[in-house]
RODRENPA-240623 format. One record per residue (C-alpha): residue number from 1; y, z, x. Coordinates in Angstrom, 2 decimals. Layout:
BEGIN
   n      py      pz      px
 NUM       Y       Z       X
...
END
This chain:
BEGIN
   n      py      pz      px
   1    2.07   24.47    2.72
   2    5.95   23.12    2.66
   3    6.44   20.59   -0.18
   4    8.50   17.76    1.18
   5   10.37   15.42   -1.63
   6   11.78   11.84    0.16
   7   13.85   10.73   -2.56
   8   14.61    6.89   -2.67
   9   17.30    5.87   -3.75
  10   17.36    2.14   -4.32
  11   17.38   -0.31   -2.16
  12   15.87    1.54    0.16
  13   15.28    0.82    3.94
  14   11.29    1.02    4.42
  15   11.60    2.18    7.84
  16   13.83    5.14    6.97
  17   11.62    5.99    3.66
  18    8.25    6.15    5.49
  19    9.56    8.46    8.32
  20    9.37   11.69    6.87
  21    5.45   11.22    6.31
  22    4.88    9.80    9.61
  23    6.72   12.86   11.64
  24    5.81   16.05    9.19
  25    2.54   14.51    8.36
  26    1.71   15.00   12.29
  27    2.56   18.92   11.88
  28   -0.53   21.08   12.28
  29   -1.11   24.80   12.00
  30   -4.65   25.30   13.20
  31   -6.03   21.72   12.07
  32   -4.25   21.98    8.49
  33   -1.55   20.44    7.75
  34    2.11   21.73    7.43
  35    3.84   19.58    5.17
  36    2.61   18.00    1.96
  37    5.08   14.84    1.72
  38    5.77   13.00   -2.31
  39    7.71    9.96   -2.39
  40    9.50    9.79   -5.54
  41   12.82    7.96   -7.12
  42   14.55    8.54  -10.56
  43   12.85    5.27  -12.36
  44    8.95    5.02  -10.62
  45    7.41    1.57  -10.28
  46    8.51   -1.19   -7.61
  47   11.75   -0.14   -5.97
  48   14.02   -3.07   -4.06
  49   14.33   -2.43   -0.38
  50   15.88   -3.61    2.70
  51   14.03   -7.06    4.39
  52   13.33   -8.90    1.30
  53   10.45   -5.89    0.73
  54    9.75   -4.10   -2.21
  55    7.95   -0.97   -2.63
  56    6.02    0.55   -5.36
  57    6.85    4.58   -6.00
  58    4.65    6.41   -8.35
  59    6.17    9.70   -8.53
  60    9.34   10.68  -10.18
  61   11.74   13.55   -9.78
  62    9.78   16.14  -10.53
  63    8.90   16.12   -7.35
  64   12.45   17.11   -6.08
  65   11.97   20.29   -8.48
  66    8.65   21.35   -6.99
  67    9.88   20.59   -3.51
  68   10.88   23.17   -0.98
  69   12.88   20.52    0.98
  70   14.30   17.17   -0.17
  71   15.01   13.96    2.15
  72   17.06   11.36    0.91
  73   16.35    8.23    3.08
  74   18.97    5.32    4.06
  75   20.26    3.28    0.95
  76   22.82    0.29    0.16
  77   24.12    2.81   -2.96
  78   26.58    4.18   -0.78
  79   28.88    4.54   -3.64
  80   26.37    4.50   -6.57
  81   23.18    6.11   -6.71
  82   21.97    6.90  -10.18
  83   23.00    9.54  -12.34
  84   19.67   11.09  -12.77
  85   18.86   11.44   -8.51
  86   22.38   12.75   -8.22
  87   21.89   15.58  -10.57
  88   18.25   16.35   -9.44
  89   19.92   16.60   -5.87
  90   22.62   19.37   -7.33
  91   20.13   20.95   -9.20
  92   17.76   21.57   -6.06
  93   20.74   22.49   -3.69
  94   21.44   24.87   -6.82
  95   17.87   26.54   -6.28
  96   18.15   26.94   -2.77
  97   16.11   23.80   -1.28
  98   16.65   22.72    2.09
  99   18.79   19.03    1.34
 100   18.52   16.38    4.03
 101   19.39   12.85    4.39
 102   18.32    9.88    6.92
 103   21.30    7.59    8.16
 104   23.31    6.20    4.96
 105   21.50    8.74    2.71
 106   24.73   11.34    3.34
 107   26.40    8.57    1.25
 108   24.61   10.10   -1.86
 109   24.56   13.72   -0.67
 110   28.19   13.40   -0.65
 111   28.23   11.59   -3.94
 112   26.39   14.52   -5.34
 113   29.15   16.93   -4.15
 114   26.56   18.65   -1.71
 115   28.53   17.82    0.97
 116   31.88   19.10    0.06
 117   33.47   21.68    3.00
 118   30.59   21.08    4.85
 119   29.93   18.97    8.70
 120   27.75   15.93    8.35
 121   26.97   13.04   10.39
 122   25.84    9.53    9.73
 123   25.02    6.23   11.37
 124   28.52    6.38   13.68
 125   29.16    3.00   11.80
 126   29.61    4.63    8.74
 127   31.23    7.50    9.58
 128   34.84    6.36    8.67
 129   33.95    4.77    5.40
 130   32.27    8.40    4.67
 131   35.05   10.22    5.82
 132   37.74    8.04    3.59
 133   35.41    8.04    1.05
 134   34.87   11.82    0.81
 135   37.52   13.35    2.44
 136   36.48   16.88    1.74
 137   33.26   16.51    4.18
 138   33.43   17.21    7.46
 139   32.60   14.16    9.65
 140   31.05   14.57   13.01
 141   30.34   11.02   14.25
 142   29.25   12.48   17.59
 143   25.65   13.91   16.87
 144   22.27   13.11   16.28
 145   21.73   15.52   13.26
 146   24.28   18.44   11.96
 147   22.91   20.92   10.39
 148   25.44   23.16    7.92
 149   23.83   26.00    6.17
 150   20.58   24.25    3.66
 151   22.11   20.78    4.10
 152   20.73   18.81    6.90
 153   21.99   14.85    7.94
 154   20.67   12.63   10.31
 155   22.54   10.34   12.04
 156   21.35    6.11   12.42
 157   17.43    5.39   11.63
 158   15.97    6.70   15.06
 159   18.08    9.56   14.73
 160   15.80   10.52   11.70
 161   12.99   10.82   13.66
 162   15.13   13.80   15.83
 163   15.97   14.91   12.34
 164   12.49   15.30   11.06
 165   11.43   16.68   14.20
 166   13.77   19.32   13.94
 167   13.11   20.32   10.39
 168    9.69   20.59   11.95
 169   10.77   23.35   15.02
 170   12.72   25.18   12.37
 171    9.70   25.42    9.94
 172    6.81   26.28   12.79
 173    9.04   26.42   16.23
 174    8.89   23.77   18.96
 175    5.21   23.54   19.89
 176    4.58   22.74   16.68
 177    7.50   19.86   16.83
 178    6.52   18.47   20.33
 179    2.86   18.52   19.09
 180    3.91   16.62   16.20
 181    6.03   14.15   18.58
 182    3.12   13.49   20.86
 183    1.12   12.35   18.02
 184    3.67   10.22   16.46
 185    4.08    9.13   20.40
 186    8.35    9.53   19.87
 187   10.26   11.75   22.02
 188    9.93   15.20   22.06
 189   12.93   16.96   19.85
 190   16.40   16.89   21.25
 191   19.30   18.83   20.50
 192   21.48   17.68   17.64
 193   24.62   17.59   19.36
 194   23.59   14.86   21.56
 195   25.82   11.72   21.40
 196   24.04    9.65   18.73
 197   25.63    6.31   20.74
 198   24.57    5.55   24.14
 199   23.43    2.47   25.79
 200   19.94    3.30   25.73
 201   18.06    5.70   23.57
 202   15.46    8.03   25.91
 203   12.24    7.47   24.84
 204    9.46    9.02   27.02
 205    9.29    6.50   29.72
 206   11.63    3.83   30.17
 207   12.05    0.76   32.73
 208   14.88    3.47   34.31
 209   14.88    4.34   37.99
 210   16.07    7.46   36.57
 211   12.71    8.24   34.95
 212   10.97    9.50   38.21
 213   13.69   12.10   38.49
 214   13.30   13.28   34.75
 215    9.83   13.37   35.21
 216   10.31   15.64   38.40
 217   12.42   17.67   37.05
 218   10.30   18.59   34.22
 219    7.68   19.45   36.62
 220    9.47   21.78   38.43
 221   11.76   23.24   35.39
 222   10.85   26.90   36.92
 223   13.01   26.33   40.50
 224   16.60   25.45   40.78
 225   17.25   21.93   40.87
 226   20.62   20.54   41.46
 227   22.27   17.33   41.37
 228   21.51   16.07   44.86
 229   17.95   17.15   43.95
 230   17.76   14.77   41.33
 231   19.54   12.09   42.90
 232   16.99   12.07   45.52
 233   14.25   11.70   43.52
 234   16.13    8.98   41.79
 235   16.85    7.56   45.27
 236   20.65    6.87   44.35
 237   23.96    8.58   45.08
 238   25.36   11.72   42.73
 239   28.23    9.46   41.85
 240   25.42    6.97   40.42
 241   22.90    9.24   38.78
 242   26.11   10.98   36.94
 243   26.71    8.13   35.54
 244   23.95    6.23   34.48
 245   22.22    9.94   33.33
 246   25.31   10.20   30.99
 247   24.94    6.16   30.03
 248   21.54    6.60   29.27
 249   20.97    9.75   27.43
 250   24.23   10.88   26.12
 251   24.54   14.19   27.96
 252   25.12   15.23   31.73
 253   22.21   16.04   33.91
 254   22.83   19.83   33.75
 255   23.26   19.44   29.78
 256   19.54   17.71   30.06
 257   18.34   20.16   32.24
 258   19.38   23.35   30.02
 259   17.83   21.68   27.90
 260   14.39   21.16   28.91
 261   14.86   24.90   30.22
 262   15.10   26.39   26.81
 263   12.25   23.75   25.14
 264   10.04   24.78   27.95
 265   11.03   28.52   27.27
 266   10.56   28.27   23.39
 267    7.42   27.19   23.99
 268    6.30   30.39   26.43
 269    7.58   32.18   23.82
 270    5.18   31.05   21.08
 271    2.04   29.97   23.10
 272    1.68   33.17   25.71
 273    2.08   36.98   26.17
 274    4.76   36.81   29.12
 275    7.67   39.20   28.92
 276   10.90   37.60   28.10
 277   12.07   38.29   31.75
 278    9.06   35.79   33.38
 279    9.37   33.32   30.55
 280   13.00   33.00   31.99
 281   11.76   32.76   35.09
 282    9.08   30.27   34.64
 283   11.27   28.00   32.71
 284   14.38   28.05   35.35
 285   16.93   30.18   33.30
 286   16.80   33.28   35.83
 287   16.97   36.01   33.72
 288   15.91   37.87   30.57
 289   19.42   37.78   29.70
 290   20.28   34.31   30.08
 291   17.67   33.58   28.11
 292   18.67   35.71   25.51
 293   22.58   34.33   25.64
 294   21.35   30.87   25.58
 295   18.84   31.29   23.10
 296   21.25   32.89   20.33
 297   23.67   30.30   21.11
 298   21.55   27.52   20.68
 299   19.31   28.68   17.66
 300   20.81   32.25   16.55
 301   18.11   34.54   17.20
 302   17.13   36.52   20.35
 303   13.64   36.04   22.15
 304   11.72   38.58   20.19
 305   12.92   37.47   16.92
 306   11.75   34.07   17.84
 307    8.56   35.15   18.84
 308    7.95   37.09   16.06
 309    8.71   34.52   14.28
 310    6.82   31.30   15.74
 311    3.89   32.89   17.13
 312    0.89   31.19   15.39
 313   -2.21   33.88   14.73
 314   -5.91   33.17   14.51
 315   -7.58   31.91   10.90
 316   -4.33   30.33    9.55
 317   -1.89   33.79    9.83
 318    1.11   32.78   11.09
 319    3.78   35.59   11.20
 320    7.44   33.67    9.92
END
């Protein structure tokens, strides 16, 4: 099982610390769980958050040094986090953990010199203040989660959930994740380098006339659609449903669609026996190639490699 440590750093949002345990503690292998989630923070006992709310904590950082990957939640110590939490985050990126942060927690990733050289995001808010604050990191205010080498940070709280999701399809691949987002009832795991600020955040059904098309589209992933397709289903011009698709989820229809294409084809991948060449086919890419092109681009790894590596066995064995 992965040991997960969600470091609080005081004062703490409650929404942002209780995330990781609501998202990984919805990842199952075979009815067991993936993820074994301690909240801890340098000094335990009742912790100030966010709200008015305080929060009790009963586990300190030894946590972080048993830990295989450590989440450091939003904070208002954007500039001072203690001592001891900054050195227990140098000493696990110094071991090798996976280091991740939720929102303002890059503040104290940064703070711990993890971040140094490196591309991060943050709540687009905060991105300048991080930037002139610690101008050796990388700031990309444009994304929903960068991920550079171990170091993983989210952007703005619902980002986090994208983030944790994420963590989740890298761990045990994207059935696994969307599995995990049905049962948290979020939306299924999008690509990082969506635009973390649009109008209106996609959840899985909306009050959008645009919805019907989506849903469509995701029906019929294994055909060509184009454009006027979609604007048909929509029942609005091309002009329109470019625009509001780009208003409403950050990325261009055909950015969506390739998209779904390679979620839908990940998930061939690690749930059936089909040859790479149908699971293109069936999820709209064409080819065994373009699968393979888009694939490495996307995640680094070709279609056997990710099936060797995601494919869930009978009794527990899972080959990774």
């Amino acid at each position: 099982m992965h040991r997960v440590a969600v470091l609080a750093v005081p004062a703490v949002k409650p929404f942002d610390l209780s995330m990781p345990s609501t998202l990984l503690g919805a990842a199952e292998l075979d009815g067991r769980p993936g993820y074994e989630v301690t909240v801890c923070t340098a000094t335990p006992g009742t912790v100030a958050a966010s709200g008015g709310i305080e929060v009790v904590i009963r586990h300190d950082l030894q946590a972080v040094e048993a830990a295989d990957t450590v989440i450091v939640p939003s904070t208002a110590s954007r500039h001072d986090a203690e001592p001891a939490a900054l050195e227990a985050l140098r000493a696990a990126a110094a071991a090798g953990k996976r280091v991740a942060s939720i929102c303002s927690g890059a503040f104290v990733l940064a703070q711990a010199g993890l971040l140094d050289g490196r591309a991060a995001t943050t709540h687009w808010a905060l991105a300048e203040e991080l930037q002139h604050a610690f101008p050796l990191v990388r700031v990309d205010a444009d994304r929903l989660f960068a991920e550079d080498g171990p170091i993983v940070t989210g952007a703005g709280s619902a980002a986090g959930i994208d983030l944790c999701l994420h963590l989740i399809s890298r761990d045990y691949g994207a059935a696994v994740a969307n599995a995990a987002a049905r049962a948290a009832v979020v939306t299924p795991v999008r690509h990082g380098g969506q635009a973390q600020f649009v109008q209106t955040p996609l959840p899985v059904r909306t009050d959008s006339s645009l919805d019907a098309a989506r849903i469509w589209a995701l029906q019929h992933l294994d055909r060509a659609i184009s454009l006027q397709d979609l604007a048909g289903q929509a029942k609005v011009s091309v002009r329109t449903l470019t625009r509001r698709f780009t208003t409403e989820t950050g990325v261009t229809p055909f950015q969506w669609l390739l998209q779904q294409r390679l979620l839908r084809a990940r998930e061939l991948l690690e749930t059936t026996d089909l040859t790479v060449d149908n699971v293109a086919r069936r999820s709209g890419l064409g080819s065994g190639e373009s699968l393979r092109q888009h694939l490495n681009r996307q995640i680094g790894m070709t279609p056997a490699a990710y099936r060797d590596a995601f494919t869930h066995r009978p009794g527990g064995k899972t080959r990774q």
